[in-house]
C-alpha positions as CSV (number, residue, x, y, z in Angstrom):
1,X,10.3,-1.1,-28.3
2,X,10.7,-1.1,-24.5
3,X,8.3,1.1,-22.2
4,X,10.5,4.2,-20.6
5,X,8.0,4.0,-17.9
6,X,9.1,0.2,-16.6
7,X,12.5,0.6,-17.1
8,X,14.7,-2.2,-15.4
9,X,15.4,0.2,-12.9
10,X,12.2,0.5,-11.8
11,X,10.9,-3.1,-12.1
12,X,14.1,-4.2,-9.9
13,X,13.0,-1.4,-7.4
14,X,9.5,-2.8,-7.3
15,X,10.9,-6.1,-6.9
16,X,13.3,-5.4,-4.1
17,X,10.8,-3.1,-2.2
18,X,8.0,-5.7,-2.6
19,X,10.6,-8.5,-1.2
20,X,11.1,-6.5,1.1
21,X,7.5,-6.2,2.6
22,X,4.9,-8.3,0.3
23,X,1.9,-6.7,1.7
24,X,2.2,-2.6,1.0
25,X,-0.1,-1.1,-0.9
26,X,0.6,0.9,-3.9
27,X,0.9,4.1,-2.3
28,X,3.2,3.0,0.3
29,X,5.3,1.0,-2.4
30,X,5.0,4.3,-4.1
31,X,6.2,6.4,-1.3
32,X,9.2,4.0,-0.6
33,X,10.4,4.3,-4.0
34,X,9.8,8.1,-4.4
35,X,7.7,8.0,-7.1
36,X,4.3,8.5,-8.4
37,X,1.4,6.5,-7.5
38,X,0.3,6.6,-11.2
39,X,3.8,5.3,-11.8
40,X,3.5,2.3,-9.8
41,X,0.2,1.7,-10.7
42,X,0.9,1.5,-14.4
43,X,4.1,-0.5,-14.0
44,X,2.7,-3.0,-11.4
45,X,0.0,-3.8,-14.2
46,X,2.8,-4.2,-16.7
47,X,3.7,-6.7,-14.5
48,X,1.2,-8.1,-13.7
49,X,0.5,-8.5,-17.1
50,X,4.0,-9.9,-18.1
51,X,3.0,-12.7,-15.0
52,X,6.3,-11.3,-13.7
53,X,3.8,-10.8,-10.3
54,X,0.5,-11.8,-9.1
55,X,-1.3,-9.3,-7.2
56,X,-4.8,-10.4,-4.9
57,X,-7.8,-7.8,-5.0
58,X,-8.3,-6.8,-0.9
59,X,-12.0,-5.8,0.4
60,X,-12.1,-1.6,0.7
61,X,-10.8,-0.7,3.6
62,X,-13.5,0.2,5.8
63,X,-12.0,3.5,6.2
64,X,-11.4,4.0,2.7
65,X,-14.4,7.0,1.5
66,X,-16.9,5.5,-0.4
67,X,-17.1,6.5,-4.2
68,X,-19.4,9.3,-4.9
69,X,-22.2,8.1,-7.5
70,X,-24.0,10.9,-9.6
């Protein structure tokens, strides 16, 4: 059973966009494609997972808010 949510549309998308520019983040690789960010997310783990794409982990940005602790 394929997953409706990478569809080859979508995976070629992500593969043209990220030729395209290698460095966006997900929310500007989100924008570009007009979709979610959840979207991309998901799908750029599929991905990931697949080894169709590596991805590196980046420090926070420093002007990224922290994460609010209970």
């Amino acid at each position: 059973m394929t997953d409706p949510k990478l569809d080859d549309a979508t995976t070629y998308e992500i593969f043209k966009t990220l030729e395209a520019d290698p460095n966006l983040s997900q929310r500007d690789l989100s924008n570009s494609m007009g979709v979610s960010l959840g979207k991309v997310n998901y799908c750029l783990k599929a991905l990931i997972a697949k080894g169709w794409i590596k991805a590196k982990i980046l420090k926070k940005a420093p002007t990224k808010p922290a994460t609010p602790t209970s």
